[in-house]
C-alpha positions, -999 to 999 in steps of 0.1 A, spaced: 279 291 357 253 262 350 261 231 375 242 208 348 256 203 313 242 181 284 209 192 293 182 173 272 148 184 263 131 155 282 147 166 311 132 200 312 101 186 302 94 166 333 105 192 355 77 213 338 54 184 342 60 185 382 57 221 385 30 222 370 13 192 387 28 208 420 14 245 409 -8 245 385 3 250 346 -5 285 344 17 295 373 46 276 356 74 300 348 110 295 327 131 307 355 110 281 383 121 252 356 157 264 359 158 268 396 143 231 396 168 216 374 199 238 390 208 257 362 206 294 350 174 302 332 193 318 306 205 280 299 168 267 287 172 289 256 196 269 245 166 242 243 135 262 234 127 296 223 102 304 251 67 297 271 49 290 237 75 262 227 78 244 262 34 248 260 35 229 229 65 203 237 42 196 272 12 187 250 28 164 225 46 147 252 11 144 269 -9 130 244 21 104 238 17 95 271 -19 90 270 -11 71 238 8 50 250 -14 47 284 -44 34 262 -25 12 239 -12 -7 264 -42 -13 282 -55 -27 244 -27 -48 241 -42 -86 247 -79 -75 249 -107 -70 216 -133 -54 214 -156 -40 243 -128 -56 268 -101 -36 252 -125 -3 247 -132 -5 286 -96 -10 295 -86 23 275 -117 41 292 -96 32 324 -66 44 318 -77 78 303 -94 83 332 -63 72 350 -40 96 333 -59 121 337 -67 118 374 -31 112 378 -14 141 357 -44 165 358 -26 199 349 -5 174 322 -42 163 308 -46 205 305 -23 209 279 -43 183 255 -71 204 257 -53 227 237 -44 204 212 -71 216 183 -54 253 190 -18 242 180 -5 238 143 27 224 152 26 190 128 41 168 157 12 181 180 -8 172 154 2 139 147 2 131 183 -30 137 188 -38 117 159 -20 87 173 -42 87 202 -74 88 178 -54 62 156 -57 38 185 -95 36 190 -98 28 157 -79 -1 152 -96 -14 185 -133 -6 165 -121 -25 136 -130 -61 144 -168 -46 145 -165 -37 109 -183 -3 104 -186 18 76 -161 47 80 -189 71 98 -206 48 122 -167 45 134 -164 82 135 -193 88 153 -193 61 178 -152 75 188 -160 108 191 -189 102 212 -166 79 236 -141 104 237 -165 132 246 -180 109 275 -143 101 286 -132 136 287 -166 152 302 -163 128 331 -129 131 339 -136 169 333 -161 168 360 -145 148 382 -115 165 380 -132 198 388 -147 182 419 -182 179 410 -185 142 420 -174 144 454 -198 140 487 -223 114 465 -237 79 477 -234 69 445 -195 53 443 -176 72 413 -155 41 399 -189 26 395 -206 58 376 -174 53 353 -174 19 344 -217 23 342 -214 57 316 -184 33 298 -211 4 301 -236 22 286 -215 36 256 -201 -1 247 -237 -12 248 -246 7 216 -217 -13 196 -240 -45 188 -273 -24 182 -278 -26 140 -282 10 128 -316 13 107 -309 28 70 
């Protein structure tokens, strides 16, 4: 019999979170989630229907986490000050939940709609902190997809240990490659 009852679904979550930060997110299983949370595996059926719908549940709640991670480092600050704050907390969240940061990468796989609009809310933010600079609808488009490429390849590389045993200092290589993208805001595109 299950020790635990009125089980929620944020509950299992974050054990999965831990187990997979402890383990790695491929190595998480349904029956280590029980075990964590003191219940009978059979019990997180009752929840989700398997591996594919706990996958998808981790990667919405990650990119609401890194939603809400990078609005609040916005909130007070415009512009290039707001744009570098959220480059340092996406770096943050990922350096901090890096098998979590694993499931976002799946993101353009999923169809579930909430994963979808999750992912969207993260976007949604970056342009509301662009919209004081007043571009056209592509120069927008192309500056936040470049910045979110240059986010996610340094905290790719990072995270894969490729900056280690360097005299140059890593904090400083961020904040120069976030430096270098917010310099290109104020340059007038020719027509």
């Amino acid at each position: 019999m299950d020790m635990r009852k009125g089980l929620a679904m944020q509950e299992i979550l974050d054990a999965a979170a831990e187990l997979a930060e402890e383990k790695g997110l491929e190595n998480v299983s349904l029956l280590q989630i029980a075990e964590k949370l003191g219940i009978k595996s059979p019990s997180l059926y009752n929840h989700l229907s398997g591996l594919k719908e706990l996958s998808t549940a981790m990667a919405k709640m990650a990119l609401d986490r890194l939603e809400c991670a990078i609005r609040n480092a916005a909130v007070g600050r415009s512009k290039e000050t707001a744009l570098m704050a959220m480059a340092f907390a996406y770096r943050r969240f990922a350096m901090e939940n890096p098998e979590l940061y694993k499931t976002i990468l799946r993101f353009p796989t999923y169809q579930d709609s909430e994963i979808q609009e999750a992912g969207h809310a993260v976007v949604r933010v970056l342009y509301q902190v662009m919209e004081p600079y007043h571009y056209d609808k592509e120069r927008t488009l192309y500056f936040v997809r470049g910045f979110r490429s240059a986010l996610h390849g340094f905290v790719s590389l990072e995270g894969a240990g490729f900056f280690q045993n360097t005299e140059a200092d890593v904090d400083r290589s961020f904040e120069r490659l976030v430096a270098a993208m917010l310099s290109t805001l104020n340059i007038r595109e020719e027509d």
